[in-house]
C-alpha positions as CSV (number, residue, x, y, z in Angstrom):
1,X,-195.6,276.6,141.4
2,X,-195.6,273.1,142.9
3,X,-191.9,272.7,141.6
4,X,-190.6,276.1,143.5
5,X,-192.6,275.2,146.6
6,X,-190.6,271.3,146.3
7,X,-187.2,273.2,145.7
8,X,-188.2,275.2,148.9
9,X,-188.7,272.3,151.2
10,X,-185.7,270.1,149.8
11,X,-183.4,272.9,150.4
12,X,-184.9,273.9,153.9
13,X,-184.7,269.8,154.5
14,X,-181.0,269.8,153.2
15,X,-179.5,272.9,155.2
16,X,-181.6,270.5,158.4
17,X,-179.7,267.5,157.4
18,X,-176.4,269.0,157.2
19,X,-177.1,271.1,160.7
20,X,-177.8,267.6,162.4
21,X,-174.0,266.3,160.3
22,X,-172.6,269.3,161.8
23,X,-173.6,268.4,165.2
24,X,-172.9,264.6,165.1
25,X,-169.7,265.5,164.9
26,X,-169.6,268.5,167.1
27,X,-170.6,265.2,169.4
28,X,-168.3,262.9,168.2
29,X,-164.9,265.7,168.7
30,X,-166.5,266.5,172.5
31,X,-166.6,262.7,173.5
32,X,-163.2,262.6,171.8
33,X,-161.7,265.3,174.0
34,X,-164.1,264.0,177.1
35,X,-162.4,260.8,176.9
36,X,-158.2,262.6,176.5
37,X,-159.3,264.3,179.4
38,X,-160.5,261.1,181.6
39,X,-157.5,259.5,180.6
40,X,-154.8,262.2,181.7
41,X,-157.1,262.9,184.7
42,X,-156.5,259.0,185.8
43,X,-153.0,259.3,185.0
44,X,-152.8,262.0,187.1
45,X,-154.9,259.9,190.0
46,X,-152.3,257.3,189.6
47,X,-149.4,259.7,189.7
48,X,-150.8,261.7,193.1
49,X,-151.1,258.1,194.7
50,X,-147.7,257.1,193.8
51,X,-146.6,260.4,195.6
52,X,-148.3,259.9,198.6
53,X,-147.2,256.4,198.7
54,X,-143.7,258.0,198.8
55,X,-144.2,260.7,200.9
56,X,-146.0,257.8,203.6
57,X,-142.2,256.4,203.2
58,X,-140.3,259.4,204.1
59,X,-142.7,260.4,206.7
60,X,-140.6,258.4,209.6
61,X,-137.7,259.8,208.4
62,X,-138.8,263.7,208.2
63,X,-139.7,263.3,211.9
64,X,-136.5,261.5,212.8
65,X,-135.2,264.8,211.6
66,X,-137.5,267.1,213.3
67,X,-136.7,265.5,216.2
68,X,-132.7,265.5,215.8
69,X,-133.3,269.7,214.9
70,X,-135.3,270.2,218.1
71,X,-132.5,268.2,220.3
72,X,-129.6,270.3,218.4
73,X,-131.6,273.3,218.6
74,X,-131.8,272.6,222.5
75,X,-128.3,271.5,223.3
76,X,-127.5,275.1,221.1
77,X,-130.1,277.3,223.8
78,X,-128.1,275.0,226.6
79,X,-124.9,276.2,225.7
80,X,-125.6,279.8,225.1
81,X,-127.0,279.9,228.7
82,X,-124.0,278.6,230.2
């Protein structure tokens, strides 16, 4: 009796053990993947400042052309009401 009742609790302490195995490296694959993701998400930090870095460059140059569109745009209206 005392050796079915030892069985019992060595088996219900295995199928524990190998729960808390399964979920050490449930842990282990989430901080894997939690740490791919930081790392794209700071290449992708690195990648929107380098844009925006460029885009700062163009800027003068994009309203240099606004302006030139607006003054051909003007001298077109001028013309047409001539």
């Amino acid at each position: 009796m005392f050796t079915a009742v030892a069985d019992y609790l060595k088996g219900e302490l295995q199928v524990t053990s190998e729960d808390f195995l399964l979920l050490e490296k449930m842990n282990i694959t989430t901080k894997e993947k939690y740490e791919e993701m930081t790392s794209i998400a700071k290449g992708l930090i690195s990648f929107m400042e380098d844009l925006q870095k460029k885009y700062g460059e163009f800027d003068p140059y994009l309203k240099k052309i606004e302006q030139i569109e607006t003054n051909v745009t003007k001298k077109e209206i001028g013309k047409w009401r001539d």
